[in-house]
GUKOLMAR-15859 format. One record per residue (C-alpha): residue number from 1; residue in one letter; chain; x, y, z. Coordinates in steps of 0.001 Angstrom, whole numbers, plus 524288, in hexadecimal, padded with zeros to 5 digits. Example, Ala and Ser with C-alpha at 12.3 -4.5 7.8 and 13.67 -1.06 7.14 Angstrom:
# GUKOLMAR-15859
n, res, chain, xx, yy, zz
1, A, A, 8300C, 7EE6C, 81E78
2, S, A, 83566, 7FBDC, 81BE4
END
This chain:
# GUKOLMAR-15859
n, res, chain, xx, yy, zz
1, X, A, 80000, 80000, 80000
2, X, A, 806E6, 80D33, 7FBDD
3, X, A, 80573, 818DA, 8065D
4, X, A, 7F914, 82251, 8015C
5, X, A, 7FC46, 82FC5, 7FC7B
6, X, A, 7F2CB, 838C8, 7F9EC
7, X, A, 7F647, 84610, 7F4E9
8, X, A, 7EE5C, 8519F, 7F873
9, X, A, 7ED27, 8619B, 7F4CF
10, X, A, 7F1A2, 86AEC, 7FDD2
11, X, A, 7E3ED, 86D33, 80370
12, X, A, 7E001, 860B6, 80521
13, X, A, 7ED09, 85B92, 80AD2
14, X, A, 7EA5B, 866EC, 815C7
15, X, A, 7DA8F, 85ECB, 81804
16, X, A, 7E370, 8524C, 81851
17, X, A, 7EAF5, 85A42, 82470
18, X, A, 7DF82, 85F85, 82B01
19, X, A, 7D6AD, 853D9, 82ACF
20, X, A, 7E2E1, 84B49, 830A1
21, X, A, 7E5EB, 856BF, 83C61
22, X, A, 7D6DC, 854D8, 83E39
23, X, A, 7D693, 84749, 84002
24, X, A, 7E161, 84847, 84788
25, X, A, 7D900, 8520B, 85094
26, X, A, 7CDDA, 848ED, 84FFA
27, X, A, 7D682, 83BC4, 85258
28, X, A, 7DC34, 841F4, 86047
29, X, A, 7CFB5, 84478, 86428
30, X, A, 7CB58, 83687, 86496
31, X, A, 7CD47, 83290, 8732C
32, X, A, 7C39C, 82637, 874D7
33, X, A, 7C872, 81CFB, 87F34
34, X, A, 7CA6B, 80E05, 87B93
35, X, A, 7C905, 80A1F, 88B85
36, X, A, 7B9D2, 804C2, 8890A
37, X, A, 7BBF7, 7FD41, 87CA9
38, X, A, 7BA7B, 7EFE0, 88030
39, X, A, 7C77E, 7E899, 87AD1
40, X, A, 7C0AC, 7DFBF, 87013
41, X, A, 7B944, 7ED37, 86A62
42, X, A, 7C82C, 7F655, 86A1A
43, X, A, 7D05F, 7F5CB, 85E3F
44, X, A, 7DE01, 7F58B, 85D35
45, X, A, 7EAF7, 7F613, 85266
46, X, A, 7F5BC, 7EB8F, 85349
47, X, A, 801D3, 7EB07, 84D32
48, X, A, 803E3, 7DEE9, 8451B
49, X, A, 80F5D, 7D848, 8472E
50, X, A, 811FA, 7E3D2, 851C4
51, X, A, 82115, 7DF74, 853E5
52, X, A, 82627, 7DF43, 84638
53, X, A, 82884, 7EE23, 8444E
54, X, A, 8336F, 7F5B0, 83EB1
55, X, A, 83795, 7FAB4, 84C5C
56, X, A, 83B0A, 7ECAA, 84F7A
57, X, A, 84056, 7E966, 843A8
58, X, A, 84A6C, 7F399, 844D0
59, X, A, 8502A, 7F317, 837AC
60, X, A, 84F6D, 7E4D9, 8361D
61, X, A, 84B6F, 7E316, 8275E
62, X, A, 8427B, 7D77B, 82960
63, X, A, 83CF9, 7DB43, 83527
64, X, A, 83994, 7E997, 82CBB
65, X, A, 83421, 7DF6C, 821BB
66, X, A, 82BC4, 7D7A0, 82B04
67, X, A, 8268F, 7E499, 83510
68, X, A, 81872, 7E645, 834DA
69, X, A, 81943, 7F379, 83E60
70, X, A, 821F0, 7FEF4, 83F17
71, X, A, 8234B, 80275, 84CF0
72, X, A, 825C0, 7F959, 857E1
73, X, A, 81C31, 7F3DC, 86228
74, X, A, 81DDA, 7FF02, 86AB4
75, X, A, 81A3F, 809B6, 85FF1
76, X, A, 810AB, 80186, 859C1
77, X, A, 80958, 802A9, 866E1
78, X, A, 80E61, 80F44, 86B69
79, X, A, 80D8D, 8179B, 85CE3
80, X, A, 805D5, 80ED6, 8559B
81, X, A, 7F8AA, 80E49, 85C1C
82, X, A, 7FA1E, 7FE63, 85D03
83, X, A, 7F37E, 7F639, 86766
84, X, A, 7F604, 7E969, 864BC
85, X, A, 803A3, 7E2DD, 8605C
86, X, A, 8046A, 7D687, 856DB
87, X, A, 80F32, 7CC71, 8576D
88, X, A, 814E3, 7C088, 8525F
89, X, A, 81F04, 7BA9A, 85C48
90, X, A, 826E4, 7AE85, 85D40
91, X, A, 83004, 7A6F0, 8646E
92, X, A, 83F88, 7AB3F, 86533
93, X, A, 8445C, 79E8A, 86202
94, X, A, 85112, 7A483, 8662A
95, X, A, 84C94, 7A79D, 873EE
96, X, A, 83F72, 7A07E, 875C2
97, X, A, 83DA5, 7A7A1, 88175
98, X, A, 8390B, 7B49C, 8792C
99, X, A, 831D9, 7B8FA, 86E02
100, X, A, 833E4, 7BE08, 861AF
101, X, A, 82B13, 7C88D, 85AB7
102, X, A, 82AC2, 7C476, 84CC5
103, X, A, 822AA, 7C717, 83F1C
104, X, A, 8234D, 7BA9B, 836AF
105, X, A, 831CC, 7B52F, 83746
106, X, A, 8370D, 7C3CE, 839A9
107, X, A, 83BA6, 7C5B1, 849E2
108, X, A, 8390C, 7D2BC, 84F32
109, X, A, 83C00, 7D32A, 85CBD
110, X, A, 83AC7, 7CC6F, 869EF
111, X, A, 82D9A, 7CC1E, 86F31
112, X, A, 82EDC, 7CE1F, 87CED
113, X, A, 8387A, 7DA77, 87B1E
114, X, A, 82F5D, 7E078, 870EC
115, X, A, 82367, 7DDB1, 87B14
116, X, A, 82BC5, 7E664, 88613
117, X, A, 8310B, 7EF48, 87DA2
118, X, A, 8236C, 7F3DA, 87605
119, X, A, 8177B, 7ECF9, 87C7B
120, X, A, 81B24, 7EFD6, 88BAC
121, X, A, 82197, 7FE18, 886C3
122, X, A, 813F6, 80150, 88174
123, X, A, 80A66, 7FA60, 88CC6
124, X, A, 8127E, 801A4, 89663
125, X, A, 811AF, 80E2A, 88E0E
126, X, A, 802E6, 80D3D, 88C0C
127, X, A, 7FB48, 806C7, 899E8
128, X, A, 7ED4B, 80824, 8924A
129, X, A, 7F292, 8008B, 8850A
130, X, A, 7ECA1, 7F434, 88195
131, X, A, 7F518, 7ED74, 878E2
132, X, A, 7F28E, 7DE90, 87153
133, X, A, 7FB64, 7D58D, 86D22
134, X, A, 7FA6B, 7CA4B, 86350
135, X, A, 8051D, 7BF61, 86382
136, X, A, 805FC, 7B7C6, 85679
137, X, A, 80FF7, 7AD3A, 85B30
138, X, A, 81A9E, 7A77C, 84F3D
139, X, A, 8206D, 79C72, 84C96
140, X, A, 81BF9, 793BB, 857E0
141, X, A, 81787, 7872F, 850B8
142, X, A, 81C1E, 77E29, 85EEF
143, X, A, 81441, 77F10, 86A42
144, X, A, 820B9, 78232, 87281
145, X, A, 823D5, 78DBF, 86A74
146, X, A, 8173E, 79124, 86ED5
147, X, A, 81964, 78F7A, 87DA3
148, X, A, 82570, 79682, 87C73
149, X, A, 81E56, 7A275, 875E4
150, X, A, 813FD, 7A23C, 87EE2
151, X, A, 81DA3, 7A0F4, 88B40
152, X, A, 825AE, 7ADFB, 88504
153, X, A, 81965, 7B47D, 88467
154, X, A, 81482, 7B314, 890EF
155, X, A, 821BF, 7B829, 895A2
156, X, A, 823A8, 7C21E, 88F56
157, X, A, 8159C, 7C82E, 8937D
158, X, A, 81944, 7C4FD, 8A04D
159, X, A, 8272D, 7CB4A, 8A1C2
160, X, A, 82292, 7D892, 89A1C
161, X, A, 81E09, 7E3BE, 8A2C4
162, X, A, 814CF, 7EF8D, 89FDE
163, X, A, 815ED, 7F8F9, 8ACF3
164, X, A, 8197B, 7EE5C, 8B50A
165, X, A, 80D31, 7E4ED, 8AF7C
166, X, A, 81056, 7DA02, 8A79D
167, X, A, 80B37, 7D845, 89989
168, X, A, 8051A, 7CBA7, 89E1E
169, X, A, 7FE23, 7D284, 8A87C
170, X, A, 7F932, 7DBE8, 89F21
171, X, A, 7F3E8, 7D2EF, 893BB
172, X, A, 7E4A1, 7D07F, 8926B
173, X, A, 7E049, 7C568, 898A8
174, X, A, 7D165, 7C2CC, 8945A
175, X, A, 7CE74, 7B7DC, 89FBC
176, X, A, 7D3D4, 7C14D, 8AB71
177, X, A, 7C94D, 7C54E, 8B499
178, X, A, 7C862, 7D37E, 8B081
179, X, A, 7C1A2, 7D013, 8A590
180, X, A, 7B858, 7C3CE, 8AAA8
181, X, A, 7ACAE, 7C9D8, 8A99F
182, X, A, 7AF14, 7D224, 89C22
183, X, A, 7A65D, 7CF0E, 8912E
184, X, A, 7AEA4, 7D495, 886C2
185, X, A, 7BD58, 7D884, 887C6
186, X, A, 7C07D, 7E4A6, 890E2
187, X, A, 7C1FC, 7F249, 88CE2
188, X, A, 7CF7E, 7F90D, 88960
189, X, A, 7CF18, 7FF86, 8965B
190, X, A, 7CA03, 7F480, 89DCC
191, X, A, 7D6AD, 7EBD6, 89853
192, X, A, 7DEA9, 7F757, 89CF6
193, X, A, 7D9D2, 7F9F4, 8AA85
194, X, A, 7DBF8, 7E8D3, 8AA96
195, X, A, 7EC27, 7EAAF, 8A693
196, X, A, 7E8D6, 7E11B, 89B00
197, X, A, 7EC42, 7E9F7, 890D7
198, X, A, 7F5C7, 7DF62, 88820
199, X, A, 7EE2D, 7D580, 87FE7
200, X, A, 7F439, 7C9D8, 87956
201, X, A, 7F02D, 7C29E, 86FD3
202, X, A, 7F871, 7B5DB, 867DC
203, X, A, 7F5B0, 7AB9E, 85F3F
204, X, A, 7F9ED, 79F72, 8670E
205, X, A, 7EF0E, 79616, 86DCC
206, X, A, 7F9DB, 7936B, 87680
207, X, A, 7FD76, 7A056, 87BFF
208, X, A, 7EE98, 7A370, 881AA
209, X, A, 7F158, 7A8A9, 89057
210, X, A, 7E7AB, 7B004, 896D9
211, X, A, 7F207, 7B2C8, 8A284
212, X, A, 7FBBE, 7B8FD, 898A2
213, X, A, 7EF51, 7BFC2, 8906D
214, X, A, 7F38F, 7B819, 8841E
215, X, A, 7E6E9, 7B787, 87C4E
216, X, A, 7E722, 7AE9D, 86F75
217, X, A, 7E1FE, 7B59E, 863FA
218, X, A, 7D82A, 7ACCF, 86067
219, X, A, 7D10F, 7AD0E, 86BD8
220, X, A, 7CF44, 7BB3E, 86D7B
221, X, A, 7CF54, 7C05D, 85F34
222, X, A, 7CC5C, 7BFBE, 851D0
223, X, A, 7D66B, 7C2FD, 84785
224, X, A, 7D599, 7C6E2, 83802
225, X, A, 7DEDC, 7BFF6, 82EFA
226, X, A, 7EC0D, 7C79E, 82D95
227, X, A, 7EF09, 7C5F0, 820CE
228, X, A, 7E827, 7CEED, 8163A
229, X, A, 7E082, 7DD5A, 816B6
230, X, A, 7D52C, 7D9E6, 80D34
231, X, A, 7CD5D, 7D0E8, 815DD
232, X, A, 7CB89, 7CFBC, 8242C
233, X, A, 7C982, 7BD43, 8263E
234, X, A, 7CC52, 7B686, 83241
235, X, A, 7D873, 7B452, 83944
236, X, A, 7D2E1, 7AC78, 845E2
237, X, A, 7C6E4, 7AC4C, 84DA0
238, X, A, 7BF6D, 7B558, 84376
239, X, A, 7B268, 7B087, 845E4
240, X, A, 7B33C, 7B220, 85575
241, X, A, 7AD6E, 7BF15, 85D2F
242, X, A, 7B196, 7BA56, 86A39
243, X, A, 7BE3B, 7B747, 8727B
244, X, A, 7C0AE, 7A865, 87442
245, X, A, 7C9B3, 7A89A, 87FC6
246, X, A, 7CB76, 79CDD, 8853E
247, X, A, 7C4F9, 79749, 89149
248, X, A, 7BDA9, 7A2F8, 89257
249, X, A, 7AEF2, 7A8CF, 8924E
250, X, A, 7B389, 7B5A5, 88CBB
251, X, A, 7AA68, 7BB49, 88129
252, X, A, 7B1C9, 7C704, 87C4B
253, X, A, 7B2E3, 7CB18, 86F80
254, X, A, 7BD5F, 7C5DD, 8670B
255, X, A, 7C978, 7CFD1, 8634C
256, X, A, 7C98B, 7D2B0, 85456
257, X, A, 7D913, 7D2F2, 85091
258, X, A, 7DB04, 7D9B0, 843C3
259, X, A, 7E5A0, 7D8A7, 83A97
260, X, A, 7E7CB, 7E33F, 82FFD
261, X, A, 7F3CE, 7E30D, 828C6
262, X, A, 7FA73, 7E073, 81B9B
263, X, A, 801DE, 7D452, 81BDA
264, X, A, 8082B, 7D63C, 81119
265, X, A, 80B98, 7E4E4, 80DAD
266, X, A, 8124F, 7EC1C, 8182E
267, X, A, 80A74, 7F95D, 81589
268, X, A, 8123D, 80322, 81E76
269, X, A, 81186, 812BF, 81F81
270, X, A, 804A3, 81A9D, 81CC0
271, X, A, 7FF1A, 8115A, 81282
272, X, A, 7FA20, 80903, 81E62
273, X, A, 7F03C, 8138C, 8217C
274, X, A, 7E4B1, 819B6, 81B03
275, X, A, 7E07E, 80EA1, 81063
276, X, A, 7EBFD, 8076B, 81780
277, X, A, 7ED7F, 7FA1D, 81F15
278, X, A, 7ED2A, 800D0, 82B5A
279, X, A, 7E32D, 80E0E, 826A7
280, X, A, 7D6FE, 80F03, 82810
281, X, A, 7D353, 80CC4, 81B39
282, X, A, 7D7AD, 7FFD6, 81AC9
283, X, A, 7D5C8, 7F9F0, 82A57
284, X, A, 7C950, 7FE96, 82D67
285, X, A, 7C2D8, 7F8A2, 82067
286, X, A, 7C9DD, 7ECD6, 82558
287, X, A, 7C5D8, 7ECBD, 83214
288, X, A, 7B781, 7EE13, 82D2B
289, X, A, 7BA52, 7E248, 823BE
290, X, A, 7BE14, 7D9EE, 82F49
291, X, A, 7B3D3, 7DF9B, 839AF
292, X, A, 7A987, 7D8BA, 82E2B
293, X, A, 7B271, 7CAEE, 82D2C
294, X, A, 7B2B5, 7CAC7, 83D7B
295, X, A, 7A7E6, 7CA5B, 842B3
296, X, A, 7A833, 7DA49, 8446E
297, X, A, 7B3F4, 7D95A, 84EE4
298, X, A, 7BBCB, 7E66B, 84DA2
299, X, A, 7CB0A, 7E3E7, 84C84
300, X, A, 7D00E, 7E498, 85B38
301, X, A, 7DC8E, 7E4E8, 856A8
302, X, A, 7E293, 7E9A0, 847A4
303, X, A, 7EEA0, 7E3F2, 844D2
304, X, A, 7F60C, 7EC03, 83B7A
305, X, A, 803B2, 7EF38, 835A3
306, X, A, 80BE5, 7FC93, 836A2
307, X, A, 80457, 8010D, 8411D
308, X, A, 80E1F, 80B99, 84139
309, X, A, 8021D, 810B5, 8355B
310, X, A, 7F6FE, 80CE6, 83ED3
311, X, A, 7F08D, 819F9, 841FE
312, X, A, 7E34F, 81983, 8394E
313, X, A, 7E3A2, 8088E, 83EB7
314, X, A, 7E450, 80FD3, 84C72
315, X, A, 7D81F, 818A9, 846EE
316, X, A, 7CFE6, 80D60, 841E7
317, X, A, 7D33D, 805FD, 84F87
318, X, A, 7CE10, 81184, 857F9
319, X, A, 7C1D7, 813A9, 84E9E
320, X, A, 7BF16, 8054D, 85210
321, X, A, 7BFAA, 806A1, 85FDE
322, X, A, 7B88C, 81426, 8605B
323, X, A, 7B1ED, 81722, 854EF
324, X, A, 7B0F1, 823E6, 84F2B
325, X, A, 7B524, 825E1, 83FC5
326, X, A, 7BAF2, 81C4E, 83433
327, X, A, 7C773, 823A0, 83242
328, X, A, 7C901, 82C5F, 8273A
329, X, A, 7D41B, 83661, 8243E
330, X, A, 7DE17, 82CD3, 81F38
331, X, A, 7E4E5, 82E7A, 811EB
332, X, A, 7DBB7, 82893, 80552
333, X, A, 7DC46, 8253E, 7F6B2
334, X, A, 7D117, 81C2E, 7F6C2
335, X, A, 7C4B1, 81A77, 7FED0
336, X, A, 7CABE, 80CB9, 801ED
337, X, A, 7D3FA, 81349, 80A8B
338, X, A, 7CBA2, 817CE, 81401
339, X, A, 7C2D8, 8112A, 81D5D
340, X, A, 7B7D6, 81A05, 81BFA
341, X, A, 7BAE7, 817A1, 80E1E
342, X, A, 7B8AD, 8246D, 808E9
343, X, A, 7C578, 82CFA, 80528
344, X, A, 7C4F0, 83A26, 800BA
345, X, A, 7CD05, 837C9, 7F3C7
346, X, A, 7CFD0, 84740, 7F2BE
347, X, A, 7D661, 847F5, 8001E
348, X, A, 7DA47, 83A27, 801E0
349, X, A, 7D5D3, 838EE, 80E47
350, X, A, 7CAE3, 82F27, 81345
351, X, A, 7BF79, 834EF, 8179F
352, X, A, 7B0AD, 83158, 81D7A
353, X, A, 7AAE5, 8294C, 81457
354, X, A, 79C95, 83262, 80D3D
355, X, A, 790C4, 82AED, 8137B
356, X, A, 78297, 83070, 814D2
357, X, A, 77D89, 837ED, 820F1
358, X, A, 776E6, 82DB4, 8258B
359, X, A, 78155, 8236E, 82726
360, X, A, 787D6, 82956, 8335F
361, X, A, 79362, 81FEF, 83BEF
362, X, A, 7A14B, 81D1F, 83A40
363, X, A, 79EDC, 81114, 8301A
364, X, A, 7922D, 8172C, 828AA
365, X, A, 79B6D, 82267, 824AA
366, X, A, 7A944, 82001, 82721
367, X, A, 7B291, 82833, 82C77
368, X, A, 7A7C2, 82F9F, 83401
369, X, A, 7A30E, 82FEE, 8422E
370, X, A, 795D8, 8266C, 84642
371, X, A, 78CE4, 8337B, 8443E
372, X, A, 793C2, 83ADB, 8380D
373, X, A, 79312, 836E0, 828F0
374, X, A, 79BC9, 83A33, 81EBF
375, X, A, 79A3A, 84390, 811D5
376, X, A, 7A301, 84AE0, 809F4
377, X, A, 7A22B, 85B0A, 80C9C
378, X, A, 7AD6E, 85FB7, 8036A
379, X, A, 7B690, 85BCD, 7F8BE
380, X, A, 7B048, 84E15, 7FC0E
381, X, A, 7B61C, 84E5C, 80884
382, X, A, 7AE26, 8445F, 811E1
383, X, A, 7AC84, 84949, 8202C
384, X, A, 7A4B6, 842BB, 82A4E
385, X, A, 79854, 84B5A, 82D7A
386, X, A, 78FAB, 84D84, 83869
387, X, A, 783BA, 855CB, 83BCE
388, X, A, 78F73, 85FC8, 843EF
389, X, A, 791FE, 86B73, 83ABF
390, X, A, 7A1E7, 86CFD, 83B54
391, X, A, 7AC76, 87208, 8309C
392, X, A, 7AF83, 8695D, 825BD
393, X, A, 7BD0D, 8678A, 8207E
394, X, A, 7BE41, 8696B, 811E7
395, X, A, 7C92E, 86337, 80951
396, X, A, 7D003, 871F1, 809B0
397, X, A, 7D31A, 86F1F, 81A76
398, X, A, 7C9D0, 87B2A, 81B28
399, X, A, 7BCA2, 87C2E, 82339
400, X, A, 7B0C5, 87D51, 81A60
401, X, A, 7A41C, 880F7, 81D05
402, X, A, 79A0C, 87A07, 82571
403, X, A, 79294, 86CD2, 82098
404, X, A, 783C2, 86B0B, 8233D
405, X, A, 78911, 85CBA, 828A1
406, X, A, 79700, 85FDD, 82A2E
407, X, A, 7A357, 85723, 82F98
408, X, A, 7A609, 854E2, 83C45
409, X, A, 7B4A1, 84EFB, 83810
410, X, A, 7BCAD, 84DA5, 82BCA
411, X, A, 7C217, 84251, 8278C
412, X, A, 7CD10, 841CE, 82F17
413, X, A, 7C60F, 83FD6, 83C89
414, X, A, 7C088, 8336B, 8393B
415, X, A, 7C95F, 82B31, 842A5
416, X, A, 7C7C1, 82B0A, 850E7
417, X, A, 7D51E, 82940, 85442
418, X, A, 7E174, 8308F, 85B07
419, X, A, 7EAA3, 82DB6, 84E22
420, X, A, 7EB19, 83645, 84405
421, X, A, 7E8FE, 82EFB, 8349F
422, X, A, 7F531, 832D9, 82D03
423, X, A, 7F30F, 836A1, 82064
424, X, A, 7FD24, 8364C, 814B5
425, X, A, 7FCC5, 840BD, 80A95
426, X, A, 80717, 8454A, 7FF65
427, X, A, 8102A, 84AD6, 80470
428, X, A, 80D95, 84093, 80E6F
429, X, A, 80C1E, 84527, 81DB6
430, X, A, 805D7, 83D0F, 82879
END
């Protein structure tokens, strides 16, 4: 995918500035708290194949050739906006009493070390953070190998420390008596008032341990296959809406884990956003796409690539956790890049998509709030529109006159989130 250009006049580059300072305005605004969403109803991003990142790799040309991330673990969670950390580890057949991080036959780093040096930095960094992990384990065809894995794990979670706590002590644990008598899985707030703010989930029948919080994946989720963007088929336990822990009476809602990436093409840089991998033009069509294959189970957790170029993922994450507006504002050619697949072709931006009066909400006309609709005013300029008399922005950046039904936001508002969309333009700025 090449990185989209779009070249613009004078006046209409100086819209392109305004309506981005706007939504930057608008974005810092948002201030909803996450602390009632019950865990199975939040949404979160995590980075695929979190440990193989250029930071690691150092210079090392086939660890460069097989990264999937830029930044380490530490910035992925700290800069990044990620949650939740993917990883494929194995044993050190060198020193079977550690871990190796790897991706495929490529070593990155010792497991243990990079756990201290990024997870336990950024737990002790951040006390309300709730943070996942899934394990994918390699290379452990012998049921000793196994053991051995499963023995490293457990000590490792043991001997780390966050503030003096141990990660074991601070792993969800589903049958501990806190959360007895819950119907459905606690809220954010009620997991961090509880401590058990680490969740872990592997791939291993053998490694289920509710005393370390190890949770295997099929019990507690349902996963998309990895490979391929145009569909959205099974991976495991597709057809199942609730948690199958065993020897247990629990009922909750099974976890939807989500994988979006290209498996194939390493897409890096700007390209990834907008009609992008990781834009909203491309996830949240996807997302929708899956939602219908599912069973209607929203993506708890979005697994992507370069989340370094996560920020509109980050915007699509908090719209599905809050609501509020599709996002529009991101840099167009087609209607196809957009998810409220409308793009104004004269200022390549996406914008509202035109609906009629009548069909007010977030999905009738997208990129507009639940009691607003969408028609063009000027230059066939779309703007959300309400009953509220306000100024309208025309393509010039200058206020124009009053509209019988006039906007209560451009474009640029639409997503309720505290990151800015960056925009690419000839000359190019961000």
């Amino acid at each position: 995918m090449t990185k989209m250009t779009a070249s613009l006049s004078c006046p209409n580059f100086m819209l392109v500035a305004l309506l981005l300072l706007l939504k930057v305005t608008s974005n810092a605004a948002f201030d909803q708290a996450d602390g009632e969403i019950r865990f199975n109803e939040y949404t979160m991003i995590m980075s695929h194949n979190s440990a193989a990142n250029r930071d690691t790799a150092d210079g090392d040309f086939f660890k460069l050739f097989g990264a999937d991330q830029e930044n380490s673990m530490y910035e992925q969670l700290t800069n990044n906006g990620v949650r939740g950390l993917s990883l494929d580890i194995k044993l050190d057949y060198s020193d079977r009493s550690k871990l190796r991080l790897v991706h495929n036959p490529i070593d990155y780093s010792d497991f243990e070390t990079e756990m201290e040096t990024h997870l336990v930095r950024f737990l002790e960094e951040n006390e309300e953070a709730i943070v996942a992990i899934n394990f994918e384990v390699i290379d452990d065809s012998q049921a000793a190998i196994r053991s051995t894995i499963l023995a490293n794990l457990k000590s490792t979670f043991s001997n780390l420390f966050v503030n003096g706590v141990s990660l074991t002590d601070m792993t969800f644990k589903y049958d501990n008596d806190l959360w007895k008598n819950h119907n459905e899985w606690p809220t954010l707030n009620e997991m961090r008032s509880s401590g058990q703010r680490l969740f872990l989930f592997h791939d291993r029948t053998e490694f289920r341990s509710t005393e370390y919080g190890f949770m295997f994946r099929d019990d507690v989720m349902k996963e998309n296959f990895w490979e391929g963007l145009d569909d959205c088929t099974a991976r495991y336990q597709w057809d199942s809406d609730k948690v199958s822990f065993p020897n247990s009476n629990l009922s909750w809602s099974r976890l939807f884990f989500m994988n979006h990436f290209d498996s194939i093409v390493g897409t890096v840089g700007e390209g990834l956003l907008g009609g992008g991998i990781n834009g909203w033009g491309r996830l949240y069509p996807r997302i929708k796409q899956c939602m219908n294959s599912n069973g209607s189970i929203k993506p708890n957790f979005i697994s992507l690539d370069w989340v370094i170029q996560a920020e509109e993922a980050l915007e699509v994450a908090k719209y599905l956790n809050f609501g509020g507006r599709i996002g529009s504002g991101q840099v167009c050619l087609d209607d196809s890049h957009c998810a409220t697949e409308a793009c104004n072709k004269m200022l390549s931006l996406c914008q509202c998509k035109e609906c009629d009066a009548n069909l007010l909400g977030s999905e009738s006309c997208l990129g507009c709030e639940a009691d607003q609709y969408c028609a063009p005013v000027e230059n066939n300029l779309n703007e959300c529109l309400s009953s509220t008399a306000t100024i309208s922005i025309a393509p010039t950046g200058m206020p124009v006159k009053k509209q019988t039904r006039s906007p209560t936001a451009n474009p640029s508002s639409a997503s309720p989130t505290a990151m800015p969309v960056k925009a690419t333009v000839s000359p190019t700025t961000s």
